[in-house]
Each structure stands twice: as structure tokens, then as C-alpha cells.
C-alpha positions as CSV (number, residue, x, y, z in Angstrom):
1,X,22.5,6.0,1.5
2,X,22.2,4.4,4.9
3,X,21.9,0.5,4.8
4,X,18.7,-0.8,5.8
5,X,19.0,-3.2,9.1
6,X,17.8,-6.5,9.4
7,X,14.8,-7.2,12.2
8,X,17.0,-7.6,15.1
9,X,19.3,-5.0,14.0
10,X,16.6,-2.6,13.8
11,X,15.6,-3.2,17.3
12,X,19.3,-2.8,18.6
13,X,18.9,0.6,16.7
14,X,15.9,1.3,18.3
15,X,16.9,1.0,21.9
16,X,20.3,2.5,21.8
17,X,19.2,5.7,19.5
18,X,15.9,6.2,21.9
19,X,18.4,6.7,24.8
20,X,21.3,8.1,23.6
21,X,19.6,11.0,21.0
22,X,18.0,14.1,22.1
23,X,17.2,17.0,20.0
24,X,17.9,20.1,21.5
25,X,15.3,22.4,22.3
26,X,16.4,25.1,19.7
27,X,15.6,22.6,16.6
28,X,12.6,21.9,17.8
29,X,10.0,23.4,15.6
30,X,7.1,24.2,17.7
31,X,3.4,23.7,17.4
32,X,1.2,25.8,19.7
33,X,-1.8,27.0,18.1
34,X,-4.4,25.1,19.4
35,X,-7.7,26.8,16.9
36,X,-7.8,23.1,15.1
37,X,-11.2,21.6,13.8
38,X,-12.3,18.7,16.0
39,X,-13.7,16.1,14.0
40,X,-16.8,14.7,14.7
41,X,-16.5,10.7,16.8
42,X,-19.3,9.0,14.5
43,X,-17.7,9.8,11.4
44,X,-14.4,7.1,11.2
45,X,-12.0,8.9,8.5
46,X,-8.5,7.8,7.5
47,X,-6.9,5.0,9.5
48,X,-10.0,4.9,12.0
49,X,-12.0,3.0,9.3
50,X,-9.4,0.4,8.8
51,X,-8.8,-0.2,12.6
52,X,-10.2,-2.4,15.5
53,X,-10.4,0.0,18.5
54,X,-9.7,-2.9,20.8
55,X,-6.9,-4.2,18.4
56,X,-5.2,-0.5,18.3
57,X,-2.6,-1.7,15.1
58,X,-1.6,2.0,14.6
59,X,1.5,3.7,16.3
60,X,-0.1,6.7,18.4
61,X,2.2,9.8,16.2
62,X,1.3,12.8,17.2
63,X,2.6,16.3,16.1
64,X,5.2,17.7,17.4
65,X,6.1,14.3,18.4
66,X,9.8,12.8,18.9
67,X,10.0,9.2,16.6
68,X,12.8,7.5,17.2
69,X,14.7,9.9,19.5
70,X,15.8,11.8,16.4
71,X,12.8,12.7,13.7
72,X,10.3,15.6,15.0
73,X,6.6,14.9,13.1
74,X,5.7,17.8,11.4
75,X,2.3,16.8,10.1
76,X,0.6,13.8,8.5
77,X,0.9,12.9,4.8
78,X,-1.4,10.1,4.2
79,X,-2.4,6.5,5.6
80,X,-2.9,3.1,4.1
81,X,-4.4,-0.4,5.6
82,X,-0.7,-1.0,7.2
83,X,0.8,2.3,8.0
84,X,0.2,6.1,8.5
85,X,2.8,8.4,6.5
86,X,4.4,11.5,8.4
87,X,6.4,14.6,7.4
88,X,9.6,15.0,9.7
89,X,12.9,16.7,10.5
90,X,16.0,14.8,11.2
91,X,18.1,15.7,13.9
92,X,20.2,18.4,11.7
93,X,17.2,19.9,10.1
94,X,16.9,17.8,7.2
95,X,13.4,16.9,6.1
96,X,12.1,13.1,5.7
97,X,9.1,11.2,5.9
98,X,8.2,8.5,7.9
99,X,6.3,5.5,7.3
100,X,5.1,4.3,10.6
101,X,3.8,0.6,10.2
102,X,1.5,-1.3,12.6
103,X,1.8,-3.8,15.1
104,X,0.7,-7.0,13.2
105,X,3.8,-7.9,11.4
106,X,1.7,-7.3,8.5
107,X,4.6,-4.9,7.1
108,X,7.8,-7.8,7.3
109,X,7.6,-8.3,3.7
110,X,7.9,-4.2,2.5
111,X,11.3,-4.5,5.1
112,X,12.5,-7.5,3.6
113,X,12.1,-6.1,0.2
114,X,14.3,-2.9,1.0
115,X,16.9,-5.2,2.9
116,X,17.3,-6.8,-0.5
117,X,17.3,-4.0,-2.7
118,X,20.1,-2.0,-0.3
119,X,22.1,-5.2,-1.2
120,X,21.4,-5.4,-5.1
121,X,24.5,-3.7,-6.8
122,X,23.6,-2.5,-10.5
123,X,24.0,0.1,-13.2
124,X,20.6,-1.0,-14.8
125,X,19.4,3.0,-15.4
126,X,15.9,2.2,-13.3
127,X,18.2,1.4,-10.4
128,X,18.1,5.0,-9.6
129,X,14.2,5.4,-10.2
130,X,13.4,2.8,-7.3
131,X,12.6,4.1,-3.9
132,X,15.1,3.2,-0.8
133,X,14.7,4.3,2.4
134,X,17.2,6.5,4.2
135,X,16.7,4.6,7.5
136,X,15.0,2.0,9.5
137,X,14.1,1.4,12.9
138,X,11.3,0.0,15.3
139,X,9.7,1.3,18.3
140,X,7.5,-0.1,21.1
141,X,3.9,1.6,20.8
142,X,1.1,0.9,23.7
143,X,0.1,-2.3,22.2
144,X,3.1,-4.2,20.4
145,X,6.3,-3.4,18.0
146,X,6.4,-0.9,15.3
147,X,8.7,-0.7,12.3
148,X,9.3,2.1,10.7
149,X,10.7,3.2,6.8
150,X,12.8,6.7,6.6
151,X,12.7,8.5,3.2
152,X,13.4,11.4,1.2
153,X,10.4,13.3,1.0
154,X,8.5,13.4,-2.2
155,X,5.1,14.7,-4.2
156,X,2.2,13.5,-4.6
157,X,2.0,10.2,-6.4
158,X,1.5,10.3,-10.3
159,X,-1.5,9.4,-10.1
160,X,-2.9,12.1,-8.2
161,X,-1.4,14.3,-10.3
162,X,-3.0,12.1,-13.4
163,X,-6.6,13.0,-11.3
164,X,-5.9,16.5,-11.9
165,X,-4.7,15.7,-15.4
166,X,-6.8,12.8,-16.5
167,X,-4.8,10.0,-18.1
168,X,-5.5,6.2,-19.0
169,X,-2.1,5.6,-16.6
170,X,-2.6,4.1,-13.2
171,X,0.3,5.2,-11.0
172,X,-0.4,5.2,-7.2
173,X,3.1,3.6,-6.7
174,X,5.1,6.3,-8.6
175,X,6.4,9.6,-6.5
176,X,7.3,12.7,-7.9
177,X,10.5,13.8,-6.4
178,X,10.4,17.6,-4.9
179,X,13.0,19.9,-6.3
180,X,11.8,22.9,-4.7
181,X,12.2,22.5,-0.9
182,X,10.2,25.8,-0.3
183,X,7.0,23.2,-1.0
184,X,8.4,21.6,2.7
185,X,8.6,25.1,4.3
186,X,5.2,26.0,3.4
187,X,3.7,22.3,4.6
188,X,4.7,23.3,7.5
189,X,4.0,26.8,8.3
190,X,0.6,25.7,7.5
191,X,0.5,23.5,9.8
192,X,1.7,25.7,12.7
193,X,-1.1,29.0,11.5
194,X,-3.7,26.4,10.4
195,X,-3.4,23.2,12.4
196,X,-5.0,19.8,10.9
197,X,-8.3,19.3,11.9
198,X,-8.8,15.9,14.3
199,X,-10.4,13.9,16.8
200,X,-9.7,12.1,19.8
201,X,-10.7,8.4,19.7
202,X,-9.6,6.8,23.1
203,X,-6.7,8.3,23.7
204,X,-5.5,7.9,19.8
205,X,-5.3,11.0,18.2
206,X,-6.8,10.6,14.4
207,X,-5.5,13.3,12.1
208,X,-6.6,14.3,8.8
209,X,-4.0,14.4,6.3
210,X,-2.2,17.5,4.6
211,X,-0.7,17.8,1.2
212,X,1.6,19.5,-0.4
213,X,0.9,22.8,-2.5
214,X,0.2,21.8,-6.3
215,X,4.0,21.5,-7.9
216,X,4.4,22.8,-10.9
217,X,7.7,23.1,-13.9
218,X,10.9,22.9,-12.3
219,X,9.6,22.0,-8.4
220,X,8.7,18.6,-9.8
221,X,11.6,16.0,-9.8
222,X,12.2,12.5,-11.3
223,X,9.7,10.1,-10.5
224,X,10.4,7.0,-8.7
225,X,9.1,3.5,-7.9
226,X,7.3,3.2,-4.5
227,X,5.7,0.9,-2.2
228,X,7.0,-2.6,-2.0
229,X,4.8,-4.7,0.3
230,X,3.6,-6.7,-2.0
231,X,6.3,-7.3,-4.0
232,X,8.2,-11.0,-3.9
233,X,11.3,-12.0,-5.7
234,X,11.9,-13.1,-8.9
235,X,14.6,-15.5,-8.3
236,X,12.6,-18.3,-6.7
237,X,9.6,-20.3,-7.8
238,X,6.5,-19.5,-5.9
239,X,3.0,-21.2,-5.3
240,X,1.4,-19.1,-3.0
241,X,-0.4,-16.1,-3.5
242,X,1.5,-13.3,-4.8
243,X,-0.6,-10.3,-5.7
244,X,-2.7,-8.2,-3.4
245,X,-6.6,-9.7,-3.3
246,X,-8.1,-6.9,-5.0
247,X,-5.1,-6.9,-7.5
248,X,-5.9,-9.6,-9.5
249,X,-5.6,-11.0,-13.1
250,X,-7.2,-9.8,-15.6
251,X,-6.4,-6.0,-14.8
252,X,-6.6,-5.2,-18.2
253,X,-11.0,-5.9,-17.3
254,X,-10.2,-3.6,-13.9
255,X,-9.1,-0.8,-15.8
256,X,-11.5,-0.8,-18.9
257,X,-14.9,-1.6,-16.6
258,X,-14.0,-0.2,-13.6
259,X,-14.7,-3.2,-11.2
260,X,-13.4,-6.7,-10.7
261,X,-14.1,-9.8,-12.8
262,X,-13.8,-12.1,-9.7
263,X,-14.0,-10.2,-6.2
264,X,-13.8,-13.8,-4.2
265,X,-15.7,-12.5,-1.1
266,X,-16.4,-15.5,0.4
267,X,-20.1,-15.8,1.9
268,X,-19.6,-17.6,5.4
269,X,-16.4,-15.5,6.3
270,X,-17.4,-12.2,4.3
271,X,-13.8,-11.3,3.0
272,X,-11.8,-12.5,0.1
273,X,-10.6,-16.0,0.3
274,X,-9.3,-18.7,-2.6
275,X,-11.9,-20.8,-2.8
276,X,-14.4,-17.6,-3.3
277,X,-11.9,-16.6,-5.6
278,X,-12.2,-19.8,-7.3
279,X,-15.9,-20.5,-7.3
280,X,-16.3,-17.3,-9.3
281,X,-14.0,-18.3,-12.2
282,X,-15.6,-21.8,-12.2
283,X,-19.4,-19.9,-12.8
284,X,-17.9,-18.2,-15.4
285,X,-15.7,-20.4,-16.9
286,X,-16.9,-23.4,-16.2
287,X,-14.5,-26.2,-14.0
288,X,-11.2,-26.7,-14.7
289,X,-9.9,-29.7,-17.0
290,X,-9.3,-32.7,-14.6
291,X,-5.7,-32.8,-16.0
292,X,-4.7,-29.7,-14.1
293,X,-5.9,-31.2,-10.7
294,X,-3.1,-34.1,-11.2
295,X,-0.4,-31.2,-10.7
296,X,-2.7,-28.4,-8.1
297,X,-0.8,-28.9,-4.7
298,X,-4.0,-27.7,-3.2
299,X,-6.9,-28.9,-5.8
300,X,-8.4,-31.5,-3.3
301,X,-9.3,-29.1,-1.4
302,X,-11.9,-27.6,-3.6
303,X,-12.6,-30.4,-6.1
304,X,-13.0,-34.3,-6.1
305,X,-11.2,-37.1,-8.8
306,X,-13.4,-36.3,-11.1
307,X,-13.4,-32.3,-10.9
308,X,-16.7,-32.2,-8.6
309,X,-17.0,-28.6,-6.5
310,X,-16.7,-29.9,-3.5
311,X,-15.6,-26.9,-1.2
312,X,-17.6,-25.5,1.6
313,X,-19.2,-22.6,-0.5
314,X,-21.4,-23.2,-3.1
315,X,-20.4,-21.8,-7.0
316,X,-22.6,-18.5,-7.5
317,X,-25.0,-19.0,-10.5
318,X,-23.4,-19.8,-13.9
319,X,-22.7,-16.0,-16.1
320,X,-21.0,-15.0,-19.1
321,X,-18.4,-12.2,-20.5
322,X,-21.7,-10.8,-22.0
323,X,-23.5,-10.3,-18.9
324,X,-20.6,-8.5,-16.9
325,X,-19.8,-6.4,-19.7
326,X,-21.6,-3.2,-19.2
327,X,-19.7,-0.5,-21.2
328,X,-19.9,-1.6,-25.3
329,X,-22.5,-2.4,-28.0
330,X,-22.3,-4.0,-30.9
331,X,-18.5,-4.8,-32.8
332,X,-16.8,-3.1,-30.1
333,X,-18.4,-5.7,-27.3
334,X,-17.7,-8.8,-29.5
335,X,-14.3,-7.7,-29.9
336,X,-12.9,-7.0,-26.7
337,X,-14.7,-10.2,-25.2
338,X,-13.0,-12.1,-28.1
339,X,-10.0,-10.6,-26.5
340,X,-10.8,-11.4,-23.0
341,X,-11.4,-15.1,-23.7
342,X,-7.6,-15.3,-25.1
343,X,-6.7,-14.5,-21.6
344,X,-9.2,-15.8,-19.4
345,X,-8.5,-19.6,-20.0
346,X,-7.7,-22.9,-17.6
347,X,-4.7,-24.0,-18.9
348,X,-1.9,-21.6,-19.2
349,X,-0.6,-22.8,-23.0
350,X,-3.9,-22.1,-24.0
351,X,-3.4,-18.2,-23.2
352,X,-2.5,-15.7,-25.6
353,X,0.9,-14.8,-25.3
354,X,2.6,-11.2,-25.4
């Protein structure tokens, strides 16, 4: 296992392996069948909807491509808000995916987070069930830096597999390992007999994605921790935000209603900001007790001395557990809400512990 270079030593990478690696022509695996669906323009799909065409945050991959002098794109896995995910070969044939991010920096803390864990030496058994990367690098797209995150290739998440074999589990960020390689062999024959359908949008190429053939027994390996750009550290304090917006406590409500308690969209900006966030726990909850605005490093901002509203948003109308609950009748309602309220209160001594 390769050790994951700082910033700076990623860009020194860059540049020297961009000039001084070439595949030969031999290992080139070549993709010349041009019969591909094109996609129609006024229907955005994958990374299209999450972009700004003047802002152009996504590295232009394209297949058949060349990233980082050495990794040949095969075809496209997937794509999130921050990256597009890509099937490749190394420079000796070995297969990898690569987990090109965009330009706005956005992707520092997933880097920093693998830095750390190349560095972490234990024998706790989970150490081998978290997913490192194999390699890191950055590249200059049309419009600003790229990083990018090399790994061993792996399934579908558990999740998806859990959507084809329902379970109360929620595991986007668990892979399944691939013990079968001949699963890799066949992404890719597809691709060259049957290539991805796409669409040209200014010069950017938009692909659709391509999975993997359905695993089954023995091609399925060990599953393994994924995804780290939300994660922080343990070892410090913090006071900022640490979970994604959408992620938020209670997630035990998430997953048994299937929508957010408190979405926080804020009404003059029209995304999720704190004080949206906030104004939505004080209509349910009422305000806060003026004791916990003595030790809030930010609770002037939204409230006065005596624990007055007094952002720039108004509080939505005043609810209750009863009203959002939409699933349960009867004993079942009045329990769970009884259990909700254990959870859902100001101070944090007053919260039902594990």
C-alpha cells in the first residue's frame, strides 16, 4: 500500500508522472465502436444536475482517456455532488478505480482523512475493513486543479445490494470487495460491444454510468468502510458543523419516516443554513433555556439577553411530534413520540443516554 501524498506532494507527483509515463500503445485497451445512445440536452442526468455550466467543477474524463499519464478510463462507475467515479487500468494491467474530484477544493477534507489513516498504525481487526486508497495525485482540468483518489476496485455498495434484498440497514458507505475479477473483464467488454449511452454538453462529455454484473457466492468479498469526506477527527474538540446538512440528528426519525425532522432551508437564500436549521427546532421545541446562551459561541447571532428570535428569518409556525408523525395510530404513536422526546431536548443532560 502506496502512502497517500500531502497537497504539494501530490502536485509534484502530478507533474513529474504526466511527463515522464507513457503507456505503450499495446496496453492500450481500445474503444472504437461508435453505435452509443446520445442522450437527449434537455434532460440533465448524473453530474449535469449538480453542475453550473459556467462554473464547469467536473474534470472532463472521457473513455479511453489517459488520467494521470498512467490509468486508461475504462468506463464510468458512478458520480456524487464532488466527484465522478471511473473504472481504470494501471500501467501494468491492473485494474483500479478512480475518484476524480472537482475543482472547488470542496474534496480537501476526504484527502486529509486518508493522509491520516495511511499514517494510523493498528491491529484493531476493523483496521483492515476501512478503505485506503492505492494512490493520489492532482491534475490541471480546463478550469482549475483536480485531485484525484486511486483504489482497488470494488461492488456495488451494500446498500444497493440491500435494494435488491430489502433490509432495515442503511449502507451507502460500505463496498463489497470483488473476488471474482472476470466481473472487471465483462465491465469492460461491455463497454467496448455496447458503449455507454451520452451527450455532449459544451464540450463536456456527460456519461451515463455502468455497473457491474449482479455478484453472487464466492465473487463477493469482504466489505469495507468507504467514503470519508465528511468525516473529522476524534482527537480534537470541535464547534463547527460536523455532519453533512441532510445528515442530521435525529436519524433514528430519518429512517422510521422517511423525511427529515428539521430540513433548515433557509427562505431568503433557499438552501440549508444554521439559523433555518435552528428556527425549525425552536417551532417545535420551543426556544432554548436562556442558560445555554451564556456558553453558545455563536447564540447572539440568532437570539437576544433574554432568548428573543432575533435572526433575519422568521421561526415557521409553531408544530408538534404529533403533527409530523404520519406513519402510526394509536399505542404505537404515543410510544415512539415518548421516545423521540428523550432525544429531542435543549440541554444535552437532559437526553436519554445509551
Amino acid at each position: 500500500m502506496r502512502h497517500i501524498p500531502s497537497s504539494r506532494t501530490i502536485a509534484s507527483f502530478w507533474h513529474a508522472t504526466k511527463s515522464s509515463v507513457r503507456k505503450p500503445d499495446s496496453q492500450l485497451v481500445h474503444f472504437t465502436n461508435s453505435n452509443f445512445k446520445i442522450l437527449p440536452l434537455d434532460q440533465p442526468i448524473e453530474e449535469e444536475a449538480h453542475d453550473n455550466p459556467t462554473k464547469r467543477r467536473y474534470y472532463p474524463v472521457r473513455i479511453g482517456d489517459l488520467i494521470g499519464g498512467k490509468y486508461q478510463v475504462l468506463g464510468k462507475l458512478g458520480y456524487g455532488l464532488g466527484s465522478t467515479v471511473w473504472l481504470a487500468n494501471e500501467l501494468r494491467q491492473h485494474p483500479v478505480v478512480l475518484k476524480v474530484f472537482t475543482n472547488d477544493l470542496q474534496n480537501r477534507a476526504e484527502i486529509d482523512v486518508h493522509n491520516h489513516l495511511m499514517k494510523v498504525q493498528s491491529k484493531h481487526p476493523g483496521r483492515d475493513h476501512i478503505r485506503t486508497a492505492l494512490d493520489a495525485f492532482s491534475m490541471q482540468g480546463p478550469n482549475g486543479e483536480h485531485h484525484c483518489l486511486v483504489y482497488e476496485p470494488m461492488l456495488e455498495s451494500a446498500q444497493d445490494l440491500l435494494r435488491r434484498n430489502p433490509s432495515d440497514i442503511s449502507g451507502f458507505n460500505i463496498l463489497l470487495g470483488i473476488n471474482d475479477k472476470s466481473i472487471i473483464q465483462k465491465f469492460v467488454e461491455a463497454e467496448q460491444e455496447h458503449p455507454t449511452a451520452r451527450k455532449d454538453v459544451r464540450g463536456y462529455t456527460v456519461y451515463a454510468s455502468r455497473t457491474f454484473d449482479s455478484p453472487s457466492g464466492r465473487s463477493i468479498g469482504e466489505p469495507l468502510l468507504s467514503d470519508f469526506g465528511s468525516a473529522v477527527s476524534g482527537d480534537v474538540e470541535h464547534d463547527e458543523d460536523v455532519q453533512p446538512n441532510v445528515y442530521r440528528a435525529p436519524e433514528i426519525w430519518d429512517l422510521f419516516e422517511g423525511k427529515h425532522l428539521f430540513y433548515g432551508r433557509d427562505p431568503k437564500e433557499g438552501k440549508y443554513m444554521t439559523r433555518a436549521h435552528l428556527a425549525d427546532m425552536v417551532a417545535l421545541l420551543g426556544p432554548p433555556p436562556v442558560e445555554l446562551f451564556k456558553v453558545g459561541k455563536r447564540s447572539t447571532e440568532f437570539f437576544d439577553k433574554d432568548g428573543e428570535w432575533i435572526a433575519d428569518i422568521p421561526v415557521p409556525a409553531s408544530t408538534s411530534l404529533e403533527e409530523l408523525e404520519e406513519n402510526l395510530k394509536g399505542y404505537n404513536k404515543e410510544a415512539f413520540l415518548r421516545f423521540m422526546r428523550k432525544m429531542l431536548q435543549w440541554r444535552p443532560e437532559d437526553r436519554q443516554t445509551a
